[in-house]
Each structure stands twice: as structure tokens, then as C-alpha cells.
C-alpha positions as a Markdown table, in Angstrom:
| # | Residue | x | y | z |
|---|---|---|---|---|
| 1 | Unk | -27.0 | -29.2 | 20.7 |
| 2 | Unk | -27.6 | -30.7 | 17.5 |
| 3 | Unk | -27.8 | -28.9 | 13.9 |
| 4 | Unk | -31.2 | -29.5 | 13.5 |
| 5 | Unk | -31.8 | -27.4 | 17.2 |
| 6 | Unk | -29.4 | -25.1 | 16.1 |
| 7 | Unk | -31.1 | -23.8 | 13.0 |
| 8 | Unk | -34.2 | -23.7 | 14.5 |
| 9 | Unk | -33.6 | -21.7 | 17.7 |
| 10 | Unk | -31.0 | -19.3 | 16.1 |
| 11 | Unk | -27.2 | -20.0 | 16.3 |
| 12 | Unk | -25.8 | -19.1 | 20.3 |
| 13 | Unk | -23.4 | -16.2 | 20.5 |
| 14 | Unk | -20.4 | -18.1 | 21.1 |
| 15 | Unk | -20.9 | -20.4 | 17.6 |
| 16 | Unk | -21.4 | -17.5 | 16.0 |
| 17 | Unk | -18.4 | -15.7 | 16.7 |
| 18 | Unk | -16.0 | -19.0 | 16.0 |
| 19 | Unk | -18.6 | -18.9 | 12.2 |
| 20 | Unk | -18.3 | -15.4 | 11.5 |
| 21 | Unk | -15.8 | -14.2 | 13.7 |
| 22 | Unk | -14.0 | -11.0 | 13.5 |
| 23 | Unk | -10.4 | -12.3 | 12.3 |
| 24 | Unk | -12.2 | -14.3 | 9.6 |
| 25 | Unk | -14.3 | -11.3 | 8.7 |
| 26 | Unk | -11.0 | -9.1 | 8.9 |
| 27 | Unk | -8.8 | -11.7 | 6.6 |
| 28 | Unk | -11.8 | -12.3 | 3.7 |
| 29 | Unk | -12.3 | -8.7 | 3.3 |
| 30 | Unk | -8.6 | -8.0 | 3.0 |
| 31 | Unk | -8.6 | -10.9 | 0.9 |
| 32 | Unk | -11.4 | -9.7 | -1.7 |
| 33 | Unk | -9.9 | -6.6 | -2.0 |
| 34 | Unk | -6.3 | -7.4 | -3.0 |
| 35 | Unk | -7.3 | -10.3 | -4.9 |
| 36 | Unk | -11.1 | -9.1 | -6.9 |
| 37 | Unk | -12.6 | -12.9 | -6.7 |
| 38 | Unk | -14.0 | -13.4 | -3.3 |
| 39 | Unk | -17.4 | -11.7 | -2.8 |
| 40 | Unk | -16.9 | -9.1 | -0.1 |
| 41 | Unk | -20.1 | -7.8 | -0.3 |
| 42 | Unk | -22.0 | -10.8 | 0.8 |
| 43 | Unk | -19.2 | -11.8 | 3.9 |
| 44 | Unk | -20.2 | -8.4 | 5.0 |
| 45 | Unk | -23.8 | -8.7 | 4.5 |
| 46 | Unk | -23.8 | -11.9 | 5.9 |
| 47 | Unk | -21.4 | -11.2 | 9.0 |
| 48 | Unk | -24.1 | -8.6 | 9.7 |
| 49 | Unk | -27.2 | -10.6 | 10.0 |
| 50 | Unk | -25.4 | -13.3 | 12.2 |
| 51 | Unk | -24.7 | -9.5 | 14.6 |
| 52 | Unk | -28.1 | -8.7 | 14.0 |
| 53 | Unk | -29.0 | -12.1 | 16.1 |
| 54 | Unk | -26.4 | -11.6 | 18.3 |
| 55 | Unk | -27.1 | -10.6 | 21.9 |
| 56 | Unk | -24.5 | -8.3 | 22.0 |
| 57 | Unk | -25.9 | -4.6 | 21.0 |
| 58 | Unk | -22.3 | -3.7 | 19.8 |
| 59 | Unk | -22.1 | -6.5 | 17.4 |
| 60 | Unk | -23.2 | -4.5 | 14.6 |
| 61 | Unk | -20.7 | -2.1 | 15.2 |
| 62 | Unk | -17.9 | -4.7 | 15.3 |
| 63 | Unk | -18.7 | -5.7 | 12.2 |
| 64 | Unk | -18.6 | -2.2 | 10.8 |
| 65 | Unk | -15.2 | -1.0 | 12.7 |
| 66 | Unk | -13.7 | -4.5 | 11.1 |
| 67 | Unk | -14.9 | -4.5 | 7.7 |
| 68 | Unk | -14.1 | -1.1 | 7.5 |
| 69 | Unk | -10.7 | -1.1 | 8.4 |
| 70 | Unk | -9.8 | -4.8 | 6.4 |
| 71 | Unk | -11.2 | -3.0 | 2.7 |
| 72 | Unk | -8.9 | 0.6 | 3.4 |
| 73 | Unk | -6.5 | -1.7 | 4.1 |
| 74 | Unk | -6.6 | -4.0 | 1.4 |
| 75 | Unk | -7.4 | -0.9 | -1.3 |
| 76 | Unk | -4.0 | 0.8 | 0.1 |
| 77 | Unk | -2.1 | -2.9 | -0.6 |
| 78 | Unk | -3.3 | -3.5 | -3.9 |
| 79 | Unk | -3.0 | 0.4 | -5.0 |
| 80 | Unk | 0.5 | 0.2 | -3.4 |
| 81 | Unk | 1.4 | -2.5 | -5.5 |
| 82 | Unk | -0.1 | -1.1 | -8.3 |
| 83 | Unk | 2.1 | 2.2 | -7.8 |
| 84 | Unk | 5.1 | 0.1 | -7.1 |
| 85 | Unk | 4.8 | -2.0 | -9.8 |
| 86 | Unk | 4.2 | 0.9 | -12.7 |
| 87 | Unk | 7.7 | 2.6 | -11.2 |
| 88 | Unk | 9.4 | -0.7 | -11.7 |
| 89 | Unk | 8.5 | -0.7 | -15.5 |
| 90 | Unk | 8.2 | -4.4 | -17.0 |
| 91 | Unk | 9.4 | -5.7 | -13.2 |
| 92 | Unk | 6.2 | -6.0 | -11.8 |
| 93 | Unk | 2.4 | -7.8 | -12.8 |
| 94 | Unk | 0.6 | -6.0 | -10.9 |
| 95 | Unk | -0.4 | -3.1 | -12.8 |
| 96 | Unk | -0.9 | -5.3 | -15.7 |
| 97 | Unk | -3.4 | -7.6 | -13.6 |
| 98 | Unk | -5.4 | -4.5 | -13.1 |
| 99 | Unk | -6.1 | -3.8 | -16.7 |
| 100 | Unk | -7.1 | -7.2 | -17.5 |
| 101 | Unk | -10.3 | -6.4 | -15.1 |
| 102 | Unk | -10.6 | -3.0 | -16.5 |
| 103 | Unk | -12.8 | -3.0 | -19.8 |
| 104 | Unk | -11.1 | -0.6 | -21.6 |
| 105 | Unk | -14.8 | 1.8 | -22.0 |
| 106 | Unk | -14.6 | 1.4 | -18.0 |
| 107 | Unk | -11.4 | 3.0 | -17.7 |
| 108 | Unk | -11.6 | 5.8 | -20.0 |
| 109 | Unk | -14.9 | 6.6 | -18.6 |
| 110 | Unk | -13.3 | 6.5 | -14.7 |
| 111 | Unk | -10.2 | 8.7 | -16.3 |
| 112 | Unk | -12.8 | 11.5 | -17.4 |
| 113 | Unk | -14.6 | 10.8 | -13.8 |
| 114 | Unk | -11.6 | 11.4 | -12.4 |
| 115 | Unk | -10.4 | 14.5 | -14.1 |
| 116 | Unk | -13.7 | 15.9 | -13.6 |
| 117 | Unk | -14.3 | 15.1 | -9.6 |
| 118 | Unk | -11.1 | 13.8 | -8.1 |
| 119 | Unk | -11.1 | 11.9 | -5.4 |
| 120 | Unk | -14.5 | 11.7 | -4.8 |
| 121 | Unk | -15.2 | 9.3 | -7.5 |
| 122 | Unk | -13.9 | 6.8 | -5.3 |
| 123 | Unk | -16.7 | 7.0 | -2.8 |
| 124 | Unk | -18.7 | 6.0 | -5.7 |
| 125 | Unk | -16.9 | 3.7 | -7.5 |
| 126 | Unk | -16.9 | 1.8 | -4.1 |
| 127 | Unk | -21.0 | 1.7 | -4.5 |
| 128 | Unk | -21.2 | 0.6 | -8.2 |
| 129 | Unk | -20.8 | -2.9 | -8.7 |
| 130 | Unk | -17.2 | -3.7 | -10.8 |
| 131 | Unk | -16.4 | -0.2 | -10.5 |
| 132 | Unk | -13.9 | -0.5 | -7.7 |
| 133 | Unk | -10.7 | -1.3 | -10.5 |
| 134 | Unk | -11.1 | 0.8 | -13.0 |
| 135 | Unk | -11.4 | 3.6 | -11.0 |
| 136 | Unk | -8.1 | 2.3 | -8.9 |
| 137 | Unk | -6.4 | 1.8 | -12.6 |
| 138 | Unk | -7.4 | 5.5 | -13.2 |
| 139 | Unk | -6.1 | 6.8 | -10.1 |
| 140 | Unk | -2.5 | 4.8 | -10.7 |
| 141 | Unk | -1.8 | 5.8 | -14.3 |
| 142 | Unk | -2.7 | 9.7 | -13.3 |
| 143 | Unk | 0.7 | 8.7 | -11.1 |
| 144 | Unk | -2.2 | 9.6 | -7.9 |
| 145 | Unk | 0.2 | 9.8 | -4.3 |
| 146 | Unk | -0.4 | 7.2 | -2.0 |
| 147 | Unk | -1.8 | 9.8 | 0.2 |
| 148 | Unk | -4.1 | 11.1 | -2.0 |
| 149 | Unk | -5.5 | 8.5 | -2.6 |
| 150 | Unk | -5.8 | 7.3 | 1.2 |
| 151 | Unk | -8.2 | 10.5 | 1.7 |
| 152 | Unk | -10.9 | 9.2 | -0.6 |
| 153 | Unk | -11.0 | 5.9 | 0.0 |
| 154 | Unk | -11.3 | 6.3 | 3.4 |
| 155 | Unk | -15.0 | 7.3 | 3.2 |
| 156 | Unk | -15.3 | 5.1 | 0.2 |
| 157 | Unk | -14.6 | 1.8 | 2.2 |
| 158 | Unk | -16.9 | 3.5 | 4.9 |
| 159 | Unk | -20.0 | 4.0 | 2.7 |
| 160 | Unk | -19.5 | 0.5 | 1.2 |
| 161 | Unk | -19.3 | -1.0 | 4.4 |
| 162 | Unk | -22.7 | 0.8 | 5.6 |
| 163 | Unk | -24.4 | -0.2 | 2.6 |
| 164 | Unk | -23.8 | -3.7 | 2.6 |
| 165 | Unk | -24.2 | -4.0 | 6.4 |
| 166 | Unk | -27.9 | -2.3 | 5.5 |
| 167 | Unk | -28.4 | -5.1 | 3.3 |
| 168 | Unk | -27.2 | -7.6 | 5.7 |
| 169 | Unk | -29.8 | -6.6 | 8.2 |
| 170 | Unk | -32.5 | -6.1 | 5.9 |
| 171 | Unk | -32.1 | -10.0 | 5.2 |
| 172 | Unk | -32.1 | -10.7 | 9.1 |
| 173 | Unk | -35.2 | -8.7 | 10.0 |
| 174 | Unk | -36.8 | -11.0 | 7.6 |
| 175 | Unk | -36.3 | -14.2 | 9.2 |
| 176 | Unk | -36.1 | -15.2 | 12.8 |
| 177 | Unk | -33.2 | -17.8 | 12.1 |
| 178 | Unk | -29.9 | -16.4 | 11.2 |
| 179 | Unk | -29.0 | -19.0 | 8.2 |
| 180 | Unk | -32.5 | -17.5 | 6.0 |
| 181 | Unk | -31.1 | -14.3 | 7.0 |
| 182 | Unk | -27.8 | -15.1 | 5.6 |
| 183 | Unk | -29.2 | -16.6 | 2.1 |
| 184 | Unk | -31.7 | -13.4 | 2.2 |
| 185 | Unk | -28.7 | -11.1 | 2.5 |
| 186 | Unk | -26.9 | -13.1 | -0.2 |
| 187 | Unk | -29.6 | -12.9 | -2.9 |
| 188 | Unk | -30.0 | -9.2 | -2.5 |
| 189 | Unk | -26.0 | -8.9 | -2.7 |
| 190 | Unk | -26.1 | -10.6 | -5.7 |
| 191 | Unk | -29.5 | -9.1 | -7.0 |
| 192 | Unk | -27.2 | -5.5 | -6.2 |
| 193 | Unk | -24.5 | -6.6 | -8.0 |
| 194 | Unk | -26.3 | -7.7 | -10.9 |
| 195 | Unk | -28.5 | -5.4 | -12.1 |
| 196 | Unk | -26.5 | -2.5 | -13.2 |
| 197 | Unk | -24.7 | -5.0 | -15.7 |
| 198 | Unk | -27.8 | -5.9 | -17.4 |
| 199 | Unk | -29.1 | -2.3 | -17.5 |
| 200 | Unk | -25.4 | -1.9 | -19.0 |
| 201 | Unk | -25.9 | -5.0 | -21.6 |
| 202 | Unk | -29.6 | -3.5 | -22.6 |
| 203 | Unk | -28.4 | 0.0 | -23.0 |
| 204 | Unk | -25.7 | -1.3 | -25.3 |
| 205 | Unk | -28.1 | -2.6 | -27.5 |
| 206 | Unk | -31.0 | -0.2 | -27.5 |
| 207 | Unk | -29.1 | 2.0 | -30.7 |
| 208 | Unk | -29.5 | -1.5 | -32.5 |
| 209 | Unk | -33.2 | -2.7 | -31.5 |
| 210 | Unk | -34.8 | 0.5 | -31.7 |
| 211 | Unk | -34.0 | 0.8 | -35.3 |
């Protein structure tokens, strides 16, 4: 089958699994969350419109179980190295690496957050877009147990999974072919992302245009 056949008639189950297979879904989403660079949000979205096309009615819920599991499990690593690295002192980056992607605003406000809700700031800080580290960062320097911390991100990583999976097959109930539903779910993973940092950016500067 050529490209041209393939994007028109939707990709076959079997190319889409070797695309957007599980272990590939399982390693990015690991990935993104121990290292903040690679967009998490849209290889979710996107692994869920090319299950949305799929012929398999439990393809949705693979993606879910997967992604799921692969962001608990990368928020344990990176919090365990963070927890690690602040009880060897100077001997470790990793806490260090953390505050660089913490505005210093963030994490004060994710310290009062967290003194005033516990855990349960994590399910949002999982939701809000950037708010993911500073929250982590708060959690490590109130010396948090492992734990502890395990019981709220658990449900965190589940509600950011459902959302973005909701996004992802928003996009693909758009479009009949599976790559506009993948650029549909992209755009609205970025369009999420976006917007609370320039309502941020405006309400930093209303005090000094209002005048």
C-alpha cells in the first residue's frame, strides 16, 4: 500500500501499532517525565486518536493503562532522585536541575499550596500546564516520604492521562483520517498548554496598564 492510500483510507491496525505502539508510548512518557522537554501531552493525545481509529475496542484503554503507568513511574524516578540527591548535599544535580524550572513565584506559591492542601495539590499540578515541577520541588524541600508522595500522584498521573486522552479523541472524531486527527490533537495540546501562560503574562501587567 502506498502512503498516498494510506492517508487516505486511515492507517491499518498493524502500522499503527509499530507507529504508536505501546513500548514507544511507555518509553516517551517515562521519558518526558524524568527529563521536562519532550511533550507528553501531545504523544498521549496523539496515541489516542491513532486507538480511536483502531479496530480494537480496547485500544483506548491500552493507551490509558500505559500512559498511566509510564508518568507514576517516571514522577516516582525523578522525585526519587530529587530526594536522593538533597540527602547527598552538594553530591547530586538533580535537585538543583529542578529549581532551574521552578520560577521562584511558582514555587513559593506551590509551598503555600501545599501547606494548605497536601497531597492533593498534585492532582492539580498534574492539570496546569508547567505546574508539574514546582509542585515536585515543593514536595522534596518539605523532606515529603516517597510514599507520601506515591499516594497523590497516583490519581494525579490518572487524571492527566484522562484529560489528554479526551483531547486526543476530540481531535479524531473530527477527521475520518487518523494523521488530521493527530495534528488536531496537537494544536489543542498546545492551545492547552498555552493559554494559562498568557493569561499569566496579562495579569502581570494589568497593575501597570490600568493606571
Amino acid at each position: 500500500m502506498t502512503l498516498g492510500a494510506v492517508l487516505a483510507t486511515g492507517v491499518p491496525p498493524e502500522s499503527a501499532q509499530q507507529a504508536v505502539g505501546y513500548p514507544s508510548l511507555f518509553l516517551l512518557v517515562v521519558l518526558g517525565s524524568l527529563v521536562p522537554v519532550v511533550p507528553t501531552g501531545a504523544v498521549v493525545s496523539s496515541a489516542a486518536v491513532v486507538a480511536f481509529h483502531h479496530a480494537s475496542p480496547f485500544a483506548l484503554l491500552g493507551v490509558f493503562v500505559v500512559a498511566s503507568v509510564a508518568a507514576f513511574l517516571g514522577d516516582m524516578g525523578l522525585y526519587w532522585l530529587g530526594a536522593r540527591g538533597l540527602r547527598a548535599g552538594s553530591g547530586s544535580r538533580w535537585p538543583e536541575r529542578l529549581r532551574d524550572r521552578a520560577a521562584p513565584e511558582r514555587l513559593a506559591q506551590a509551598q503555600e499550596q501545599l501547606r494548605t492542601h497536601g497531597v492533593l495539590v498534585l492532582v492539580v499540578s498534574r492539570l496546569v500546564p508547567a505546574g508539574r515541577i514546582p509542585v515536585m520541588l515543593a514536595c522534596l524541600l518539605s523532606r515529603m516520604p516517597l510514599r507520601t508522595f506515591a499516594r497523590g500522584d497516583a490519581p494525579a498521573c490518572l487524571a492527566w492521562t484522562a484529560t489528554y486522552q479526551l483531547i486526543g479523541v476530540a481531535g479524531g472524531s473530527l477527521f475520518g483520517s487518523p494523521w488530521q486527527g493527530v495534528a488536531a490533537a496537537v494544536a489543542l495540546t498546545v492551545l492547552v498548554g498555552a493559554v494559562p501562560a498568557l493569561w499569566r503574562r496579562v495579569r502581570a501587567r494589568e497593575p501597570h496598564g490600568g493606571m
